[in-house]
N, C-alpha and C positions, 0 to 999 in steps of 0.2 A: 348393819346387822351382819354378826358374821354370816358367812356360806358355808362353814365346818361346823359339823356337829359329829361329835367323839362321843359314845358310851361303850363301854364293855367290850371294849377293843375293837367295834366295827365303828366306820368312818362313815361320812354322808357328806356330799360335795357337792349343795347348791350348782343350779348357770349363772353365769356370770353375764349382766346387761351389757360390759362391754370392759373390756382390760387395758391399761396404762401403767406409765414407771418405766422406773430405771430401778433393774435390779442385779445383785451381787450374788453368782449363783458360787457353790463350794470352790476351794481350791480343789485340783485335779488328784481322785483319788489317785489313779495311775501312777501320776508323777509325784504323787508325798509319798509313797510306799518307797519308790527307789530312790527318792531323796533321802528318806530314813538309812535306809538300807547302806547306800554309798555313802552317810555320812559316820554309819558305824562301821564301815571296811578302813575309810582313813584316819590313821593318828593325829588327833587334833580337835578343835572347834569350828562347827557347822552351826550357820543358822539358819532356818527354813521359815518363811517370813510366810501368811496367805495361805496357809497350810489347811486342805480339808481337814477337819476335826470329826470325821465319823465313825464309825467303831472298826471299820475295816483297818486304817492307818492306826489307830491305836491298841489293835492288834499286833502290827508288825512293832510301833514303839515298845510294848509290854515285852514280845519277844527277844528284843535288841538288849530291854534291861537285863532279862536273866541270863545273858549270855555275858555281862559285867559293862556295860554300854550303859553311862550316864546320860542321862536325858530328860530335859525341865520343859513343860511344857504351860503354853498361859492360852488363855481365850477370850474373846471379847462377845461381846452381847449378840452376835450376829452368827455366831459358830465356826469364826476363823482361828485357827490355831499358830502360834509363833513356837516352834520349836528351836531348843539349843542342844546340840547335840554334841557329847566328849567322849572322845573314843580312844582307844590306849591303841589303834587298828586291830585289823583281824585276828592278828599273831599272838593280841594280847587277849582275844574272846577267850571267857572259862567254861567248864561245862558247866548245864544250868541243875539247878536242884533237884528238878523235876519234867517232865514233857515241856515242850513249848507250844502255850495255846495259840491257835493262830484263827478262832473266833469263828468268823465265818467266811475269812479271809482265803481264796485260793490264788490268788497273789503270793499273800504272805508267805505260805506254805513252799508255794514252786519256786518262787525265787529265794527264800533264803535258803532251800534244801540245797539249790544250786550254789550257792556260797559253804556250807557246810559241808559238803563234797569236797572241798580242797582245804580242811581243816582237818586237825587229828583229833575232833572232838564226836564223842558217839551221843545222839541227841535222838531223839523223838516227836515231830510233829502231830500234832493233832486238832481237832476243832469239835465244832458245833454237830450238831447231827446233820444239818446241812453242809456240810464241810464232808464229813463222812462220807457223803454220797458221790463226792466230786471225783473224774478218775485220776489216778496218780502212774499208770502206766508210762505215759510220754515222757516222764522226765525220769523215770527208773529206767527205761533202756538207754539212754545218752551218758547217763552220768556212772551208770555200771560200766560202760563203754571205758571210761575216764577212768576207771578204777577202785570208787569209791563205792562201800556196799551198804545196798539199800533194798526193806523188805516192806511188804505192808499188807496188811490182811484180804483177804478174798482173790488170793492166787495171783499177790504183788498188785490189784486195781485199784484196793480202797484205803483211805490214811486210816486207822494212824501210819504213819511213816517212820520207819527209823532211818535213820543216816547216820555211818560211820565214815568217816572222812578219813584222807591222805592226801599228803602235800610231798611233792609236787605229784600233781594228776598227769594223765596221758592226753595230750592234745587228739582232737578225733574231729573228723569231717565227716558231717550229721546231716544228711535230710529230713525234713521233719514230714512224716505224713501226712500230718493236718493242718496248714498255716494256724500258730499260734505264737504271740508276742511271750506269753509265759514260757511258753518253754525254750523259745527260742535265747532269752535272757535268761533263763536258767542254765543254759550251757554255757552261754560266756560271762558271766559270773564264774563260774567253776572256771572258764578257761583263763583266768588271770592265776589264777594256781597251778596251772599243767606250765612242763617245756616244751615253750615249741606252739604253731599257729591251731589255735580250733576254728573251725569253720562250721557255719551254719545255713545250709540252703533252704529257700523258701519255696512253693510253687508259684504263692502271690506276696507281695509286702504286706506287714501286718506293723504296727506299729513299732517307733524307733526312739523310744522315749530313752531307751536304757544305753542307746548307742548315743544319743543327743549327750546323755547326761555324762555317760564316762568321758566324753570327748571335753567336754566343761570341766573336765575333773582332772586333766591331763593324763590320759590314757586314749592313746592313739585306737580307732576303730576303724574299719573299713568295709564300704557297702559298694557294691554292684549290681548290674544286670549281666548276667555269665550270657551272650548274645541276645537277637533278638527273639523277645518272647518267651525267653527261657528263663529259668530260677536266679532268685535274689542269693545273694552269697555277701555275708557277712562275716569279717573273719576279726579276731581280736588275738595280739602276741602275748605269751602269759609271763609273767615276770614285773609288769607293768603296777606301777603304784599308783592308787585314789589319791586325792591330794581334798584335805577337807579346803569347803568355799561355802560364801553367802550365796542363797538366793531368793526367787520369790516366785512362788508357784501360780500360775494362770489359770483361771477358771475351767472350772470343767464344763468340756463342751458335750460327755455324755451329762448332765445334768440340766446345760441350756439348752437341751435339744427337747425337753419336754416345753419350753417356752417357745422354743422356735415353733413346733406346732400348733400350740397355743395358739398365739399372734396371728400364724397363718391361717389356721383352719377359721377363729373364731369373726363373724361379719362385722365386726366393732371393734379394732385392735391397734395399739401401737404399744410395743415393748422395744425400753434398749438393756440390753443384757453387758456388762462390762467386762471390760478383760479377762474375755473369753481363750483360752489358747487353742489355736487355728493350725494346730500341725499337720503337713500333709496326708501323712498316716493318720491322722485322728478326723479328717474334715469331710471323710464321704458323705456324714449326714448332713452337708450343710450344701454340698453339690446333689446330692437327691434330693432335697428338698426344692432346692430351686429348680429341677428339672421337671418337679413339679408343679412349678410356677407358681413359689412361694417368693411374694417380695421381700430381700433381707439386703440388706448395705451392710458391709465388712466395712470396718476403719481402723488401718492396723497400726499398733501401737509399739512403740520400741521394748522387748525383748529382753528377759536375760536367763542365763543357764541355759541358753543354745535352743529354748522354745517360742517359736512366733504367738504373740498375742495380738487381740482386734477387741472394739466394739463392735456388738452385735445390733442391729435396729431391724426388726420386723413386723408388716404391716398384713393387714387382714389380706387373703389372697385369695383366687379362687384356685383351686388344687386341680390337678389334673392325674391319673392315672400311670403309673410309669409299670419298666418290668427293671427286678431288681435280681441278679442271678448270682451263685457262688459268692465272686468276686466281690458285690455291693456287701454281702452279707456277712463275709469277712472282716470287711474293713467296716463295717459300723454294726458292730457284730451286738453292743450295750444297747444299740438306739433299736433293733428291729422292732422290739414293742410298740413304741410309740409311733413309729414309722408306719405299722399296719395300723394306728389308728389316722393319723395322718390318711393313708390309704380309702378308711373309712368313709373319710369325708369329703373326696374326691369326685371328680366325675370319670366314669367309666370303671371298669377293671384291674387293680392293680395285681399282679404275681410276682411273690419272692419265690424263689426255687434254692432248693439247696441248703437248708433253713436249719437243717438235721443237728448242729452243734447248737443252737437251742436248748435241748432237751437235758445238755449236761451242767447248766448252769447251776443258779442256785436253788430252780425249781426246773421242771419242766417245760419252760418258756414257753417253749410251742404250742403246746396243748391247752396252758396257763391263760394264753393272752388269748386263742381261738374263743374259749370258751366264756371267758369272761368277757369280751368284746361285743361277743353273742349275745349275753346277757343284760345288753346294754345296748340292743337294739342292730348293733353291727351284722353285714352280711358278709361272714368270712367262713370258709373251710379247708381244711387240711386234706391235701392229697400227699403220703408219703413225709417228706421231708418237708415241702412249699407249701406256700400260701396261696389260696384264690381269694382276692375282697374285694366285693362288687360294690362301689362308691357309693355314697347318698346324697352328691352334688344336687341340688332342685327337689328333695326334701326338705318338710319341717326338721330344724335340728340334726339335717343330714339322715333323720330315720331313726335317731340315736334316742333314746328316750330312758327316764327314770323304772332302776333295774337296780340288780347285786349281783356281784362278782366276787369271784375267788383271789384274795392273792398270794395265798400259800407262803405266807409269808417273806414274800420275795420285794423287794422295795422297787424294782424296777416294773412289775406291775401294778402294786399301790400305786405308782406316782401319775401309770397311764392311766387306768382308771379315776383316780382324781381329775387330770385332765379330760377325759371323757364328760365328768359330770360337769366341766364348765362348758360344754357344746353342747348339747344332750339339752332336751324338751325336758327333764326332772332329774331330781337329786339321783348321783350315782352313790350306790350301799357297795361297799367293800370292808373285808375284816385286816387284820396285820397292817392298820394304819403305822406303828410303830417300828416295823419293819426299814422305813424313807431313814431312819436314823443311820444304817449300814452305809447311805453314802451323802444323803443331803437332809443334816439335821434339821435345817432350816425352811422345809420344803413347804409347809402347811403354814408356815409364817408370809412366805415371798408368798403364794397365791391370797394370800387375803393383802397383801400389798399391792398385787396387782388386779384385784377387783376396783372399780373406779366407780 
């Protein structure tokens, strides 16, 4: 019998007596958006093999078309996508008819404004009403810096966005306030259009997908630590050509990290999750988890496009409480939902501190997941930015019991909630089931696959 029951857009997510399988979670949004991206900056044909098919990457496909970027895309039963991609390069992008939607994508958005920047095409960004809400600040100071001008409503914070481009840009050496991977790869995208080296400092590393991939792509990148303890320095030469290539994108390990928990939290479990990509920027959730003394065996699998892949195997665990500050929350910035439910189930105390970028996601996060976790028997609360969640280790169901939750239509709540309702003493009720489409179409499929 199923454990999903759907009406009228709110969801209900049975417990589950016990979880098995081998399952194929999306390819990595992250790395299909900048595979799109670099394969419409190069002259030529790209094929991107394993490719998430969720609505955020077919955002950035949509956008790519109307800038005159061909692009064929096919899918199989399971929501993997094979794109081909032909691009005349950058030089040969036209201006598009009209805005470029970029859905609910703030990906889409920051990184291609940062390529549009060192184009002489004047374009306009804009999205969803969720999209709307996201800030666009961080990457209007850096790429004004460059030269390129760019305006956007509510005193330059909110899209829509315009961008008027010039080539060649001003190379510029940028700190970035906040570690972020978006904006960080929004200036060097624009900095392959400036004379001359742009640099980007970090306080902590944030992912390095976009420096992985142009290295793949032959365009030389370079990363340091500027002494010890001090800022990451990233600098890229401008002048530098994309070179289109095959590849084949790795699971997304924000999407296996809801199984990872799964597996762990649940007293009856063995999951393998399959080429997973394990990159060091991307793999905090899977070193927190085990700090939590979750059993998982890595088994790493040979590689290509400059990303390490692994099987994942995770087995029922007992959790323990950890503290997770700034730094954790940075680097597994996708997973903290599920991570506080993770926490949930724990023994003892767990606190994330520092939690404050949250709030600018696609909802609320912070507030989103407190509440809704609440709702569903959790014992968490919000001080400021952080988290306090007091475990229900040697509770029925961890304390977690049949309840409704918000998820504001955010898919990274629906999905922890869903897994909530397979640990949980009774069905979890949440609305925006439909939402999991934005990154793992396949989400409500693989849990009834891993019901045993």
């Amino acid at each position: 019998m199923s454990g999903v029951v759907a009406a009228a857009g709110v969801v209900a997510v049975a417990p589950a007596a016990r979880l098995r399988g081998r399952l194929r979670v999306p390819g990595d949004k992250s790395i299909t958006h900048r595979a799109l991206l670099l394969a419409g900056l190069a002259a030529g044909r790209s094929r991107i093999a394993d490719a998430s098919d969720a609505l955020d990457p077919n955002s950035t496909a949509a956008c790519l078309r109307a800038l005159g970027v061909t692009i064929e895309r096919l899918t199989d039963d399971d929501g993997f996508a094979a794109w081909t991609v032909a691009s005349p390069g950058v030089e040969g992008w036209r201006a598009p008819a009209g805005s470029l939607d970029c859905g609910n994508s703030g990906t889409t958005l920051r990184l291609l404004a940062g390529i549009l920047a060192g184009t002489p095409l004047a374009t306009i960004l804009d999205g969803d009403d969720s999209l709307r809400r996201r800030p666009v600040a961080r990457i209007i100071e850096p790429l004004r810096a460059m030269g390129a001008t760019l305006h956007a409503r509510a005193d330059d914070t909110l899209p829509p966005l315009s961008v008027t481009g010039r080539r060649p840009l001003r190379p510029i050496d940028h700190a970035t306030p906040v570690p972020s991977a978006q904006v960080k790869s929004a200036v060097l995208l624009a900095g392959l259009a400036a004379v001359g080296t742009t640099t980007v400092r970090e306080s902590v590393a944030t992912r390095d997908h976009t420096e992985r991939m142009l290295r793949a792509r032959g365009v030389a990148v370079t990363s340091e630590v500027d002494g010890p303890g001090g800022p990451v320095v990233v600098s890229v030469e401008g002048g530098q050509t994309v070179r289109p290539i095959d590849e084949r994108i790795p699971g997304d390990i924000s999407a296996a990290a809801f199984w990872l928990v799964a597996g762990a939290a649940h007293p009856d479990a063995q999951l393998v999750l399959e080429r997973v990509g394990v990159n060091p920027t991307r793999r905090r959730v899977l070193d927190l988890l085990r700090a939590m003394g979750a059993d998982i065996v890595e088994r790493p699998l040979v590689s290509d496009g400059g990303e390490p892949v692994g099987d994942l195997e995770v087995r029922s665990s007992e959790l323990r409480a950890i503290e997770m500050g700034p730094a954790d929350v940075a680097a597994a910035i996708d997973e903290v939902p599920v991570l506080c439910l993770a926490a949930a189930c724990a023994r003892g105390t767990t606190r994330i501190r520092g939690a404050g970028e949250l709030r600018h996601k696609e909802s609320d996060r912070l507030a989103g997941i407190a509440e809704g976790l609440a709702g569903l028997g959790a014992r968490i609360d919000i001080s400021g930015d952080d988290f306090v969640i007091e475990g229900g280790a040697g509770r029925p169901f961890f304390g977690l019991h049949a309840g409704e939750a918000r998820s504001h239509d955010d898919h990274r709540l629906a999905m922890t909630f869903a897994i909530a309702g397979l640990l949980a003493g009774g069905p979890a009720t949440f609305d925006g089931g439909a939402s999991v489409a934005v990154s793992y179409p396949g989400f409500f499929r693989d849990l009834e696959r891993a019901r045993a």
